[in-house]
DOVOMAR-188994 format. One record per residue (C-alpha): residue in one letter; x, y, z. Coordinates in steps of 0.001 Angstrom, whole numbers, plus 524288, in hexadecimal, padded with zeros to 5 digits. Each point is the difference from the previous one (the first is absolute). Layout:
# DOVOMAR-188994
aXYZ/...
This chain:
# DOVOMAR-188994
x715BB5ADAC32EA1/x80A0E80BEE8010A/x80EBC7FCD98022C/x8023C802EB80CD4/x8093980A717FADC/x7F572807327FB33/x7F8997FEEA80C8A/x7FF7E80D5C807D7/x80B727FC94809DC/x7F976809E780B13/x7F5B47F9017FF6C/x805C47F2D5801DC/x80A678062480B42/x7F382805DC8068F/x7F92F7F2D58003C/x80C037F98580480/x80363808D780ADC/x7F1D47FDB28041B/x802307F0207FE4F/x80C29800EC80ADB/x7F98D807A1807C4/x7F6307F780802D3/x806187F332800CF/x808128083880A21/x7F6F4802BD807A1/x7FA727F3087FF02/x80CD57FB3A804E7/x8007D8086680AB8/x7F08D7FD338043F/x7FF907F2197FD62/x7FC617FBB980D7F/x7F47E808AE8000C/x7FA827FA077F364/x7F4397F86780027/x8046C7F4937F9F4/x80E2D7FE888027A/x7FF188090580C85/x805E17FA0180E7C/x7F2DD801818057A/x7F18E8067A803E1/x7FF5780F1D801F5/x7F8C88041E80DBB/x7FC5680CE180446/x7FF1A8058E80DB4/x7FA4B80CFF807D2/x806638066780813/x7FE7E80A91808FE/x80E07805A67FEA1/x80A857F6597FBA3/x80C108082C806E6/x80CEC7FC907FA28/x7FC287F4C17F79F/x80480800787F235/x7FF4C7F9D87F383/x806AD7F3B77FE45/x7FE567FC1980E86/x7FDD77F1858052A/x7F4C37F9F7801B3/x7FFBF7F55880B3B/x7F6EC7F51F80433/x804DF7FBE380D63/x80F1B805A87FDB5/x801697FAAB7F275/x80052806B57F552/x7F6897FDB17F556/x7FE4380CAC7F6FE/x8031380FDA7FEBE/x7F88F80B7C80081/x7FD02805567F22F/x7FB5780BDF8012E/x7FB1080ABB80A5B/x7F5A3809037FDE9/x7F6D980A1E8063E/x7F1B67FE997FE2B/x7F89A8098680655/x7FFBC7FD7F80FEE/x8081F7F2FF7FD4C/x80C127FB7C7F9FA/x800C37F2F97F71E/x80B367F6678016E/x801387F8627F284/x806D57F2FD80333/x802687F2977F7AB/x802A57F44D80799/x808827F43F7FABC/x7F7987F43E7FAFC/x7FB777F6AE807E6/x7FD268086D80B76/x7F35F7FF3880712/x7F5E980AB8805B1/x7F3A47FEC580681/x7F50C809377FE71/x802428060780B83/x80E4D802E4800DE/x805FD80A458071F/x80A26809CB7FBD8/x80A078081E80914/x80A44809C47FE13/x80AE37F9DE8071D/x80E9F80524803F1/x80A5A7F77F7F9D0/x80CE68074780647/x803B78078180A71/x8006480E0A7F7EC/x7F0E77FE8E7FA50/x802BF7F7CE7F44E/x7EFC87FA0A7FE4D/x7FADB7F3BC7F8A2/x7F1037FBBC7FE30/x7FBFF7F58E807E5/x7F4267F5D07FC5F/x7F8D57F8A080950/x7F92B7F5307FA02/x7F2367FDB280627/x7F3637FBA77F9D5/x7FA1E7F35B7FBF6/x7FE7E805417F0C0/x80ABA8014A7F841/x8028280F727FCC7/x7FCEE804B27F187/x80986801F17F848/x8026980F9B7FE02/x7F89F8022580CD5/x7FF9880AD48082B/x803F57FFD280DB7/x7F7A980AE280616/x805A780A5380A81/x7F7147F9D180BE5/x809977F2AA7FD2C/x80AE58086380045/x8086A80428809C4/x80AD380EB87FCA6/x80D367FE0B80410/x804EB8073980D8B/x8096E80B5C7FF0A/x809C07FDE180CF5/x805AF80EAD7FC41/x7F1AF8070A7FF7A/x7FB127F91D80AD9/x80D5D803BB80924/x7FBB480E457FA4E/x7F2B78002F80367/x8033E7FB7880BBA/x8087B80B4F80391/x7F79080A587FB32/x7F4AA7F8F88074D/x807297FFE380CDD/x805BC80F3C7FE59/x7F0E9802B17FFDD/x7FCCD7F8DA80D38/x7FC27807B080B6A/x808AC7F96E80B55/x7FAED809B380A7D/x7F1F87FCE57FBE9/x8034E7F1747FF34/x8067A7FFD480D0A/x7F48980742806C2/x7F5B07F6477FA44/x808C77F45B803FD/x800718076C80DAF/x7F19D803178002A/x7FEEB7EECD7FC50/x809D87FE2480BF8/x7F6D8807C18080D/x7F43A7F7867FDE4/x8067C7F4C98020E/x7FEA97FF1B80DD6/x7F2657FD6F7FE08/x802347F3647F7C3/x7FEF07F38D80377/x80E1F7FA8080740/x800677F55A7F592/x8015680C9A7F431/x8095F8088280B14/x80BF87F8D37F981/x7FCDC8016C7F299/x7FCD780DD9801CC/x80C80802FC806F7/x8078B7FAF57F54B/x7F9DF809DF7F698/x802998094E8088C/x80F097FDAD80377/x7FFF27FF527EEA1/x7FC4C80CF780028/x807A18074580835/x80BD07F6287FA81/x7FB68805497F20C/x7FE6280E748052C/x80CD8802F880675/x806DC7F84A7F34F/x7F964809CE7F6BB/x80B89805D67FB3C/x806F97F36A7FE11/x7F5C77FA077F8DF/x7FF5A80BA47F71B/x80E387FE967FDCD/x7FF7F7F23C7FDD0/x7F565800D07F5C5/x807D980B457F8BD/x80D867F82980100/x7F4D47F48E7F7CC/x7FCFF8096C7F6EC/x80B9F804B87FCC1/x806BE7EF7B7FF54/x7F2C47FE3D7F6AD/x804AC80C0E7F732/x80E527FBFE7FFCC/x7FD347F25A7FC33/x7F58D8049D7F64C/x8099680AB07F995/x80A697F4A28009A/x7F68D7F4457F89B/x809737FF997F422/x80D1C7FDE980776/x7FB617F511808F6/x7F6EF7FB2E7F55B/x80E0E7FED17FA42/x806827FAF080D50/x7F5B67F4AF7FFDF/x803207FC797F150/x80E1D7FE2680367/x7FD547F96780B24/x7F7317F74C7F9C4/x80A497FEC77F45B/x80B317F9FC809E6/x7F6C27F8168089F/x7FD737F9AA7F141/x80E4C7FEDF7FE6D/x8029B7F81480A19/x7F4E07F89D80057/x804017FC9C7F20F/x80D867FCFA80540/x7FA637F71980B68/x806517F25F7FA84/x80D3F806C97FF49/x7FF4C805BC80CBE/x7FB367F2FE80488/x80BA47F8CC7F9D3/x8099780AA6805A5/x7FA8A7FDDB80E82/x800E87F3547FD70/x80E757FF5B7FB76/x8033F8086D80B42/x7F91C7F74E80A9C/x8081D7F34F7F873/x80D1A808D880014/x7FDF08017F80FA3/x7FDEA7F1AA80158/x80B6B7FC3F7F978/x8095F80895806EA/x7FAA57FCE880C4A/x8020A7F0F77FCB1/x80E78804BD7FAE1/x801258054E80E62/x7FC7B7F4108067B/x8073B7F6927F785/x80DC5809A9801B4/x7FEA68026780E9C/x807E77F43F8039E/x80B39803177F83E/x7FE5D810168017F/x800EE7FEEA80E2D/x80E3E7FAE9802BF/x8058B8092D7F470/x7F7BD80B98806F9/x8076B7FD9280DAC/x80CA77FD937FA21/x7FD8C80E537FA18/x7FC1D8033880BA2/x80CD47FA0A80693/x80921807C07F54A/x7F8BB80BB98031F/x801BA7FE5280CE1/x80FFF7FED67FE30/x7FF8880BB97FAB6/x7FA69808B3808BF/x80A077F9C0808F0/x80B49803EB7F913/x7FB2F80D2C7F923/x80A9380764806F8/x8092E7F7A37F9DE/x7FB577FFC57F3FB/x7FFB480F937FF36/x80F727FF75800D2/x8040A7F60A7F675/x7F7EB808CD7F761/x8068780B1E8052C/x80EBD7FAA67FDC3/x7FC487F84E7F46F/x801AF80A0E7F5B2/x80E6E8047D80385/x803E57F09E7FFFF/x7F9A17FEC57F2E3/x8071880D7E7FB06/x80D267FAB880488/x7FC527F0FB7F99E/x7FCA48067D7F318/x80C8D8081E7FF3C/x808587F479801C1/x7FA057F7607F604/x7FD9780D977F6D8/x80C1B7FE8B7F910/x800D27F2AC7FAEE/x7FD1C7F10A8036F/x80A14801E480B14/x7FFEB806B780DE6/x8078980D447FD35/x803498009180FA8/x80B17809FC805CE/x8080B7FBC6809ED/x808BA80ABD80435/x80A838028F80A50/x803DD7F08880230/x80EAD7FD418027E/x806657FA817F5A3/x809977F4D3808AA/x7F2F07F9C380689/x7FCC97F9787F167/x7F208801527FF98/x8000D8049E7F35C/x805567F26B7FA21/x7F6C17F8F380709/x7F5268092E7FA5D/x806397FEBF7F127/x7FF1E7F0EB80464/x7F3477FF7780525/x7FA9D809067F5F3/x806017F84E7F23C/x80C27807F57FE27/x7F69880E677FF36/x8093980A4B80048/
C-alpha cells in the first residue's frame, strides 16, 4: 500500500470535494430522503396553478401539514410535487385546491380528505379532483374589458321590447317583470358611472398589484409588533394591574385624609380670604417697606451700635445727658 504521500493529491482533493458535496446536499435534502425524510411525496394536476410557488403550505382543514416541492409543466397540465409530514392521512379520493392565503395573492395547496381507501403513497391527484386558484386582478380585468364591449342601447331596447310584452303576462309575473325593468333603465342612465367605477377597480387592482412588495412588507411589520406584544402580554398584564392597585390605594389615602384635610382646607381658605380683604394694604407696606429697611440698614451699617444724627437740639434743655445716660455713656 502507497504512502499516502505518494498518492496523486488531485486525485484525492477531487474525490474529496466530491465527498462534501454530497453529504451537503444530503444535509440540505434530508427531509426528502426516503428513509430519514419528514414524510410521503404526492403529486397533483392542475389546470393553471396561478401564483403558487415552491415551498408553499400544504393544509388539511387550516393546518399545516407539508410544502410544495416542486412545480412543473406537463403538456396541457401542471404537476404540484408535495411531501406531507408523517402521520398524516389521505383517502383515495381527496381533493386538492389552489387557495388564497393573504390579501395580495399569496396561494397555498389545499387537501380535502375524502374516500374510504387510504391514498397510495406517491399518488397522483388528477386535474378532474382539482380545483385552479382564482385571480381577483384578471377577473376585475376581464370584467372591464367585457363590459366596454356591451351594447347598452341594444340591451336597453331588448329590456324595452321585454317591458312591452309584459302586459300580456299573468298579474302574479307583472311585479317581477317591473322590477327588471326599473333595473334596466337604473343600469342604463348609470352607464357612465358604472364604467367609471369599474376603471377606478382596475386601476385600485393595478396599484395594489404594482405595490405587493411594500404592503407584503407593511403586513410583516405588523405581524412582527402584534408578536411583540403578545409576547409582552404578562408584563402588560402586571403593569395594568399595578396601575388599577396604585388607583385603589390613593383613593383609600383620600378617604382615610378627608377628615383631617377638610378643616386645614377652610382655614386656607379663611387666610386666603384675609387677604383679599386687606390686598390694598398689603400693596403699601410693600411699597414703604424698602425705604424703612434702607434707613434701618444704614444705622446699624457702621457697627453693633445705632449711628443716629440728631441735629439742631438746644444745648440748655439736657437731652443729650439723658441720651449719653440712656444710651451707656455713647458719645
Amino acid at each position: 500500500m502507497k504512502p499516502f504521500r505518494e498518492r496523486n493529491h488531485t486525485v484525492i482533493g477531487v474525490f474529496s470535494f466530491a465527498v462534501i458535496a454530497l453529504l451537503l446536499l444530503a444535509a440540505f435534502r434530508a427531509d426528502r430522503l426516503p428513509i430519514i425524510g419528514g414524510g410521503d411525496t404526492y403529486v397533483a394536476e392542475f389546470a393553471e396553478v396561478g401564483s403558487l410557488s415552491d415551498d408553499a403550505e400544504v393544509r388539511v382543514a387550516g393546518v399545516s401539514v407539508g410544502n410544495v416541492d416542486d412545480i412543473e409543466l406537463d403538456g396541457d397540465k401542471v404537476k404540484v410535487s408535495f411531501t406531507l409530514d408523517k402521520g398524516t392521512e389521505l383517502g383515495d379520493q381527496t381533493r386538492a385546491e389552489i387557495r388564497i392565503r393573504t390579501l395580495l395573492g399569496a396561494q397555498y395547496l389545499a387537501l380535502v380528505p375524502e374516500g374510504e381507501q387510504e391514498l397510495e403513497k406517491g399518488a397522483t391527484i388528477p386535474v378532474d379532483r382539482t380545483v385552479p386558484p382564482y385571480d381577483v386582478v384578471e377577473a376585475f380585468s376581464e370584467l372591464s374589458t367585457t363590459t366596454d364591449q356591451l351594447d347598452v342601447d341594444q340591451i336597453s331596447a331588448a329590456l324595452g321590447t321585454l317591458n312591452d310584452v309584459a302586459t300580456a303576462v299573468p298579474e302574479e309575473f307583472q311585479a317581477a317583470l317591473q322590477g327588471v325593468s326599473d333595473l334596466s333603465r337604473n343600469l342604463a342612465a348609470r352607464d357612465e358611472q358604472i364604467n367609471t367605477l369599474l376603471q377606478n377597480i382596475k386601476k385600485v387592482t393595478g396599484v395594489l398589484n404594482a405595490r405587493d412588495e411594500e404592503l407584503v412588507k407593511l403586513f410583516e411589520d405588523a405581524n412582527t409588533l402584534f408578536s411583540a406584544v403578545a409576547a409582552r402580554r404578562d408584563s402588560i398584564h402586571e403593569l395594568l394591574v399595578a396601575a388599577t392597585n396604585l388607583s385603589t390605594e390613593l383613593s383609600a389615602l383620600v378617604d382615610e385624609t378627608r377628615a383631617d384635610l377638610r378643616p386645614a382646607l377652610d382655614q386656607l381658605d379663611a387666610v386666603t380670604e384675609m387677604l383679599h380683604q386687606h390686598e390694598a394694604s398689603l400693596d403699601e407696606a410693600l411699597r414703604v417697606l424698602p425705604g424703612f429697611y434702607n434707613v434701618y440698614a444704614n444705622a446699624l451699617g457702621t457697627g453693633p451700635w445705632f449711628d443716629v444724627y440728631l441735629g439742631n437740639l438746644p444745648p440748655n434743655l439736657g437731652i443729650a445727658n439723658e441720651l449719653r445716660k440712656a444710651l451707656g455713656g455713647v458719645q
